[in-house]
Chimera marker file (.cmm) of the C-alpha trace (Angstrom):
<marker_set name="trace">
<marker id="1" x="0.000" y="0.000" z="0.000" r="1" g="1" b="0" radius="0.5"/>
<marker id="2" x="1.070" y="3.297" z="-0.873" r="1" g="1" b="0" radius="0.5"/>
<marker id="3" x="0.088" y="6.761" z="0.129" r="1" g="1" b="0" radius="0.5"/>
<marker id="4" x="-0.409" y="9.219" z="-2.687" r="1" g="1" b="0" radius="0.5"/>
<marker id="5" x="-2.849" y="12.565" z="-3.021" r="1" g="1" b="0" radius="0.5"/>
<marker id="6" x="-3.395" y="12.009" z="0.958" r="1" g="1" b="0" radius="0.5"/>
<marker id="7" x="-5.110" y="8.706" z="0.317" r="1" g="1" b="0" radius="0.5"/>
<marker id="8" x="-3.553" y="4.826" z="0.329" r="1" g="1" b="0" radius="0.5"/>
<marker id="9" x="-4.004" y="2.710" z="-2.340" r="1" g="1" b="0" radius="0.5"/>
<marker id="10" x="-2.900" y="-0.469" z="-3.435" r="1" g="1" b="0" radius="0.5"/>
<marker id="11" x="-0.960" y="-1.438" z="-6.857" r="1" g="1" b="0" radius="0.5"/>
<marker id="12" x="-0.149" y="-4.330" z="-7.986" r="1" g="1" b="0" radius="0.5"/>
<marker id="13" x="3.477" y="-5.784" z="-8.034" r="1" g="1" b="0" radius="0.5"/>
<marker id="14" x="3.570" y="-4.374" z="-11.684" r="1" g="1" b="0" radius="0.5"/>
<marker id="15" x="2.650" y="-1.128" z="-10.450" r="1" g="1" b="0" radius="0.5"/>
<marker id="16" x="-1.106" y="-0.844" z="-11.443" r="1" g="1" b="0" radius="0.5"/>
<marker id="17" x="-3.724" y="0.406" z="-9.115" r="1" g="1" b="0" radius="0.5"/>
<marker id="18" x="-5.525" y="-2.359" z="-7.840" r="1" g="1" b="0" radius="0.5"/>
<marker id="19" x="-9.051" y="-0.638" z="-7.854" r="1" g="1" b="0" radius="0.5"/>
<marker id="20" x="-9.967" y="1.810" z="-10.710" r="1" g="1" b="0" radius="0.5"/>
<marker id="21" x="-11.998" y="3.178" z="-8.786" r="1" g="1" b="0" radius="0.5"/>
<marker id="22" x="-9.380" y="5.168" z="-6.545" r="1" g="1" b="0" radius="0.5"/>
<marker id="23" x="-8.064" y="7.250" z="-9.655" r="1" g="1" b="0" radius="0.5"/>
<marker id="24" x="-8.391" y="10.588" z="-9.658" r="1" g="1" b="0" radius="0.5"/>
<marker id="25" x="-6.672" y="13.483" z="-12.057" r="1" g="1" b="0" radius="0.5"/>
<marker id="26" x="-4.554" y="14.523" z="-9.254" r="1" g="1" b="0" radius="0.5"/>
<marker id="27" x="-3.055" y="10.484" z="-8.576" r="1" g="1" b="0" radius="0.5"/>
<marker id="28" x="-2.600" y="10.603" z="-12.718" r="1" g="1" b="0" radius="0.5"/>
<marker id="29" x="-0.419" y="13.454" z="-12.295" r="1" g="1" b="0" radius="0.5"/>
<marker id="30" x="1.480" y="11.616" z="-9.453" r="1" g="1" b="0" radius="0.5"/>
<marker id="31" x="1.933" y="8.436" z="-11.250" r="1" g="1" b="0" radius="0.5"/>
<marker id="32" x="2.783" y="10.753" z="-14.612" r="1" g="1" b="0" radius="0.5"/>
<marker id="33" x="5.537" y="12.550" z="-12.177" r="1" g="1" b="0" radius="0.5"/>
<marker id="34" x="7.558" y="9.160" z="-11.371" r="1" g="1" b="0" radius="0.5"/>
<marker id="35" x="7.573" y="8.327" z="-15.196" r="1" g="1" b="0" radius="0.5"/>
<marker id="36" x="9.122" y="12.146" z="-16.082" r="1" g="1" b="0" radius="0.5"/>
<marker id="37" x="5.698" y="13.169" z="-17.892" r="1" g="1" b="0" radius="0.5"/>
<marker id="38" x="3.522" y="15.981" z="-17.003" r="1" g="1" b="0" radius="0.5"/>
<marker id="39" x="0.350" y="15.356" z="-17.899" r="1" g="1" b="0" radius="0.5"/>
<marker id="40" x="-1.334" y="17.501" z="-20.690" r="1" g="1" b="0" radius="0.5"/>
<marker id="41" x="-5.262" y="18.033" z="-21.711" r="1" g="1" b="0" radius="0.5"/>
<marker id="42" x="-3.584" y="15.254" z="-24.835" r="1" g="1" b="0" radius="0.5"/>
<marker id="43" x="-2.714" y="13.204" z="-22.176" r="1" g="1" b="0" radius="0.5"/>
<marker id="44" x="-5.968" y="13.027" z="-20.087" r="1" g="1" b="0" radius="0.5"/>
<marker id="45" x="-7.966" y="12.994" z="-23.492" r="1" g="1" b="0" radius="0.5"/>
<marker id="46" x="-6.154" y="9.734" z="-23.871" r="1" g="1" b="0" radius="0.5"/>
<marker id="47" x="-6.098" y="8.378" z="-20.346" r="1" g="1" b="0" radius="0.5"/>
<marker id="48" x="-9.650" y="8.947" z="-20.286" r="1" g="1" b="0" radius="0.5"/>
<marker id="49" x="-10.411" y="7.081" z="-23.396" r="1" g="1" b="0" radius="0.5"/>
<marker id="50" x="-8.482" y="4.197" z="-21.888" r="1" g="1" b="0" radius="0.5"/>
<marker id="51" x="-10.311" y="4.306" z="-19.143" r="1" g="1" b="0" radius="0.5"/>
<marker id="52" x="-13.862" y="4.245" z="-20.839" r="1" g="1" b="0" radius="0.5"/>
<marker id="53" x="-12.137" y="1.322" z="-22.826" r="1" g="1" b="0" radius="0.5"/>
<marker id="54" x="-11.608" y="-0.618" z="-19.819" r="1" g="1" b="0" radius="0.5"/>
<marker id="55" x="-15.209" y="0.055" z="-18.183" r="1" g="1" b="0" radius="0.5"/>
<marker id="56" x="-16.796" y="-1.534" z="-21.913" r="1" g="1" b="0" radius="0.5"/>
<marker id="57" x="-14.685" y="-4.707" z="-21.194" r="1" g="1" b="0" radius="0.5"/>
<marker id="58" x="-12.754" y="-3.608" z="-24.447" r="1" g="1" b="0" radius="0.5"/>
<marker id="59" x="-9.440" y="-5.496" z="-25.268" r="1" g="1" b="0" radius="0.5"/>
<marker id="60" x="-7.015" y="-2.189" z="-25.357" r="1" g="1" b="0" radius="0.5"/>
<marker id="61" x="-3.708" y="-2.171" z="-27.650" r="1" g="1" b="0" radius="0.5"/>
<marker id="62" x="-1.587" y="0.325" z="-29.446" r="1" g="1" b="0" radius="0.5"/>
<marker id="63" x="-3.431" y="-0.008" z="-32.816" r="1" g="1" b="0" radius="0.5"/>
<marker id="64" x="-6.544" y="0.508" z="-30.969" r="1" g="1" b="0" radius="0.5"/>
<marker id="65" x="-5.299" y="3.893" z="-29.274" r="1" g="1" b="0" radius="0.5"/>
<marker id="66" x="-3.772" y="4.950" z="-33.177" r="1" g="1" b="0" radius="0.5"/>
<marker id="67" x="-6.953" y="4.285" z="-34.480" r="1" g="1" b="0" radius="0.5"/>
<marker id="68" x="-9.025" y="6.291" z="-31.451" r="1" g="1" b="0" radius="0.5"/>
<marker id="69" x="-8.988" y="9.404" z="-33.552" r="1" g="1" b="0" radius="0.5"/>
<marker id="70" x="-7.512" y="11.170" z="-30.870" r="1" g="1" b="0" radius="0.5"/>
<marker id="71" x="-3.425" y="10.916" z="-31.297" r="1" g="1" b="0" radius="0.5"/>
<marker id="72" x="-1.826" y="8.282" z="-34.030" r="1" g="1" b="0" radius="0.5"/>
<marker id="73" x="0.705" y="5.875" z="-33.013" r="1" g="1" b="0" radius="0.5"/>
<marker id="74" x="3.676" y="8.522" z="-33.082" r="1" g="1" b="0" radius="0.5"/>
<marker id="75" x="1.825" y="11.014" z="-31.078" r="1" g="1" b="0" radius="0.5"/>
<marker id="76" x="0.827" y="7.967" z="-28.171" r="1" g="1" b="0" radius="0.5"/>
<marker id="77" x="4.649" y="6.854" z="-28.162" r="1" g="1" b="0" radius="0.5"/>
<marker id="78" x="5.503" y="10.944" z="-28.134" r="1" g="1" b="0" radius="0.5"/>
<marker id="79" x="2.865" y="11.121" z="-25.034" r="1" g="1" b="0" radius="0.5"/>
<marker id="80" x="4.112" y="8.454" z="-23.485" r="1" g="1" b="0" radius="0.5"/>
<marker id="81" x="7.830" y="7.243" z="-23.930" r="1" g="1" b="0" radius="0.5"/>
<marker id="82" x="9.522" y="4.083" z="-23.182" r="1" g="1" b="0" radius="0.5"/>
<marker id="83" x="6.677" y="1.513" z="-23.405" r="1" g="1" b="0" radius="0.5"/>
<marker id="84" x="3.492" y="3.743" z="-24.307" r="1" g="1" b="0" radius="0.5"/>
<marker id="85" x="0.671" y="1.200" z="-23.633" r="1" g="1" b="0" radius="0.5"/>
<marker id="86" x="2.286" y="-0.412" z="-19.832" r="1" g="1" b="0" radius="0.5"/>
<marker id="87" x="2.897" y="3.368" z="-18.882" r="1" g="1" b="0" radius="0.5"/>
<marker id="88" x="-0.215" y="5.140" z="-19.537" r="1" g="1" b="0" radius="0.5"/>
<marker id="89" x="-2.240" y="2.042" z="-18.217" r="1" g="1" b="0" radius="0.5"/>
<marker id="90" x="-0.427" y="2.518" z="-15.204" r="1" g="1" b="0" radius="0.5"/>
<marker id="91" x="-1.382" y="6.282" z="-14.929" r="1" g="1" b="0" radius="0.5"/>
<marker id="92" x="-4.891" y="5.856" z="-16.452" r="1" g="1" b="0" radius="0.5"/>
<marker id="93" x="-4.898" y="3.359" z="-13.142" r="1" g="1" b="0" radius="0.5"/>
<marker id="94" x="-6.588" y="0.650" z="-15.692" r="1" g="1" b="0" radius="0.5"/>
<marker id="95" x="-5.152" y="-3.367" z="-15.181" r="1" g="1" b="0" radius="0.5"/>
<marker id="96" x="-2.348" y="-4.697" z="-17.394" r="1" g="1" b="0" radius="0.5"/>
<marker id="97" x="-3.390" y="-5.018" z="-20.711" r="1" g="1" b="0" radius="0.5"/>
<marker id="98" x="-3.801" y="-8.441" z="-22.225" r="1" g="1" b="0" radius="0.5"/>
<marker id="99" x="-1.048" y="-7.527" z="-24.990" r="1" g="1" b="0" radius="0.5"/>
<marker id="100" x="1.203" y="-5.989" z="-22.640" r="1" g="1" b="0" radius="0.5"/>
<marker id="101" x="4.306" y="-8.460" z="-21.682" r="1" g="1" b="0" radius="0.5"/>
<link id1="1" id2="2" r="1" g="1" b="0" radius="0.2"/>
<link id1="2" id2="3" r="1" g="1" b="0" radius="0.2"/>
<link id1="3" id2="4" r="1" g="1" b="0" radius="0.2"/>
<link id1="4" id2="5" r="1" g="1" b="0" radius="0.2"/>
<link id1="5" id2="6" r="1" g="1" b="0" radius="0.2"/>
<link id1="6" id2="7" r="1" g="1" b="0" radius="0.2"/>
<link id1="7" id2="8" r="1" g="1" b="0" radius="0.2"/>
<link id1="8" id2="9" r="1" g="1" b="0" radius="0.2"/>
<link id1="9" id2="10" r="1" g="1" b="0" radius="0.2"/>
<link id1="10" id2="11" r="1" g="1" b="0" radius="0.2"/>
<link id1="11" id2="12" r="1" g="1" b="0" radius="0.2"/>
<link id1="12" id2="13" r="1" g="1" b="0" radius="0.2"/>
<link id1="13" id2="14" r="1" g="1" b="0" radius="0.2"/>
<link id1="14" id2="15" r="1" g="1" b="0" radius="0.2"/>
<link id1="15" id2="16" r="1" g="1" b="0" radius="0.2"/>
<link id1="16" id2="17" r="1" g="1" b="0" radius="0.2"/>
<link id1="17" id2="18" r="1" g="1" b="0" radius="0.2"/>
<link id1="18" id2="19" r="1" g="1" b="0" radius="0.2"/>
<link id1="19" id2="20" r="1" g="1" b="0" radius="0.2"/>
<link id1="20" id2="21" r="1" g="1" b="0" radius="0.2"/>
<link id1="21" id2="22" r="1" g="1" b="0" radius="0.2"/>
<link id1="22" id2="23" r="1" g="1" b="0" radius="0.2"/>
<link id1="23" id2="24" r="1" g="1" b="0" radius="0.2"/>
<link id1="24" id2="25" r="1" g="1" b="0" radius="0.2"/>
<link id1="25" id2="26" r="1" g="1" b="0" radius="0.2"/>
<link id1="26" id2="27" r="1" g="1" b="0" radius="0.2"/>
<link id1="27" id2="28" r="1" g="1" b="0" radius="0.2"/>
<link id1="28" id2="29" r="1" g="1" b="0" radius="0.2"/>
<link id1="29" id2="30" r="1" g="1" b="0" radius="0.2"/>
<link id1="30" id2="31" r="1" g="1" b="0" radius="0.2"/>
<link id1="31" id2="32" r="1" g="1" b="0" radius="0.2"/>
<link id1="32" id2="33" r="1" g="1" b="0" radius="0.2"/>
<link id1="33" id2="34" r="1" g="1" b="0" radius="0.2"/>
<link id1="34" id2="35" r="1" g="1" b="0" radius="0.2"/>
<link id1="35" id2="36" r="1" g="1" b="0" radius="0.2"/>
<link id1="36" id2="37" r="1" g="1" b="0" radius="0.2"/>
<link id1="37" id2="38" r="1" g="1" b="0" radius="0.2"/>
<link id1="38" id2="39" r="1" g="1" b="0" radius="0.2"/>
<link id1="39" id2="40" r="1" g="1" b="0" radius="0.2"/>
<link id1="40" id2="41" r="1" g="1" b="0" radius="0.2"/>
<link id1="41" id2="42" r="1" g="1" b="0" radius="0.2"/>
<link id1="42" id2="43" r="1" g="1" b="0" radius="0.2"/>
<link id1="43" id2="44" r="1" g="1" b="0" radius="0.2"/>
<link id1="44" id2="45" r="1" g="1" b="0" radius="0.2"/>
<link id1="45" id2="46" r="1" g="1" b="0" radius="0.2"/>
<link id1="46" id2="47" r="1" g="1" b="0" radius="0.2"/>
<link id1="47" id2="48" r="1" g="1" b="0" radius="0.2"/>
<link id1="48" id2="49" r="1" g="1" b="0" radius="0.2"/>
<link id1="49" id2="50" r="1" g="1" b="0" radius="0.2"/>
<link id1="50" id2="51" r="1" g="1" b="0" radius="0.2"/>
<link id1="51" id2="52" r="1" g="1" b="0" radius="0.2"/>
<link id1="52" id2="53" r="1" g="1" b="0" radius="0.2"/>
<link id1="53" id2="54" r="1" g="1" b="0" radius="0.2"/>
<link id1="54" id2="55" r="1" g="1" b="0" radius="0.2"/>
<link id1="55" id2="56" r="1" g="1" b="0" radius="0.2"/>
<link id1="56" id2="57" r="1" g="1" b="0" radius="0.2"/>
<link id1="57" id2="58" r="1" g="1" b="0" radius="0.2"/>
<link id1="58" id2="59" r="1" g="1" b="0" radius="0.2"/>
<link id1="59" id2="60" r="1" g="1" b="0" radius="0.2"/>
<link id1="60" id2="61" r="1" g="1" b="0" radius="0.2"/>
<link id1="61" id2="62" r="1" g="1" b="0" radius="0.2"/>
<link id1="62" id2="63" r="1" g="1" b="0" radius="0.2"/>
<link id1="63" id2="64" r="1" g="1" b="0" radius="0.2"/>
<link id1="64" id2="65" r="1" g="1" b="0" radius="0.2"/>
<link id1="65" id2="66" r="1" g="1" b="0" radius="0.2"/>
<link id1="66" id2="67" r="1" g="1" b="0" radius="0.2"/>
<link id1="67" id2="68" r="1" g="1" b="0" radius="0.2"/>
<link id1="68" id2="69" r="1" g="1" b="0" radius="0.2"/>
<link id1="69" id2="70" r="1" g="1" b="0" radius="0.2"/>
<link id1="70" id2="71" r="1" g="1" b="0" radius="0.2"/>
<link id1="71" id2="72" r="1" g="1" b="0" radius="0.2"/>
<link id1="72" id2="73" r="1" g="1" b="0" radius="0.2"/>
<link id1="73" id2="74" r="1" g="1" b="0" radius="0.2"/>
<link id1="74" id2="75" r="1" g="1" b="0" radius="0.2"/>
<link id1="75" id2="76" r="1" g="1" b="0" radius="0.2"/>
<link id1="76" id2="77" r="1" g="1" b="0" radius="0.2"/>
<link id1="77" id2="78" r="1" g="1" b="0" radius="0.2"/>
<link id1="78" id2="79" r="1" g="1" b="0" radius="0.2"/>
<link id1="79" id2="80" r="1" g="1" b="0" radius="0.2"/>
<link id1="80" id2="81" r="1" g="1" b="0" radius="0.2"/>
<link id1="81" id2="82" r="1" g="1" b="0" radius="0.2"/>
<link id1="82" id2="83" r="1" g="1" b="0" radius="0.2"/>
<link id1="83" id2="84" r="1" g="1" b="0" radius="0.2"/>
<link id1="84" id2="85" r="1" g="1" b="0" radius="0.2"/>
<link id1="85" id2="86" r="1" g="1" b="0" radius="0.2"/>
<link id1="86" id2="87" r="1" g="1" b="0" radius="0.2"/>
<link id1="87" id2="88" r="1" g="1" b="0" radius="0.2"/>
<link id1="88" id2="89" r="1" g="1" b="0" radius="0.2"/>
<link id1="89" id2="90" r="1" g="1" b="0" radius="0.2"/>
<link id1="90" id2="91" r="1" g="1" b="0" radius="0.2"/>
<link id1="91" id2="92" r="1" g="1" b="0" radius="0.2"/>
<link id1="92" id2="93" r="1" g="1" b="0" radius="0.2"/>
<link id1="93" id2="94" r="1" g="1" b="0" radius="0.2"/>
<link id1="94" id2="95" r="1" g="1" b="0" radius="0.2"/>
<link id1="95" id2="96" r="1" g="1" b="0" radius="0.2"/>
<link id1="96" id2="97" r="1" g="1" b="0" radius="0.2"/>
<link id1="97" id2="98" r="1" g="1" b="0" radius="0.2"/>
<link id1="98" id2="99" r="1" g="1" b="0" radius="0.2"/>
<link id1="99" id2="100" r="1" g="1" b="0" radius="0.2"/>
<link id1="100" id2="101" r="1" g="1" b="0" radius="0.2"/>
</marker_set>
């Protein structure tokens, strides 16, 4: 258990939050913070679409997030470097994704 924004939660040993339903804007920027990324409106647009993803039961990937609408494959590694799909699932506080290794 951790303590972040004043409140504990509880991540995996991977490093996701173990209930989506603790994440808040202000524990995204937190999470963004230890990666070196300060979260944009581009960012959130994308963490949020993640997150209503997730909540349809939708299998996520990185051709799914080019083909959102909202930033193409470039733009989502530019958002988020060094492994774009692990580390915004991790700030979107969403579980591992199926085609994550």
């Amino acid at each position: 258990m951790e303590t972040l924004v004043n409140t504990a939660v509880e991540f995996t040993p991977e490093g996701y939050l173990k209930n989506m339903d603790q994440w808040t804007p202000e524990l995204a920027r937190e999470l963004a913070a230890k990666e070196n990324i300060t979260l944009t409106d581009k960012h959130f647009e994308v963490l949020n679409w993640l997150r209503a993803r997730q909540k349809e039961g939708t299998q996520i990937s990185i051709r799914k997030v080019g083909a959102s609408g909202l930033v193409d494959i470039k733009q989502f590694y530019a958002l988020f470097p060094g492994g774009p799909l692990k580390i915004s699932s991790k700030i979107a506080g969403i579980p591992k994704p199926a085609s994550c290794v």
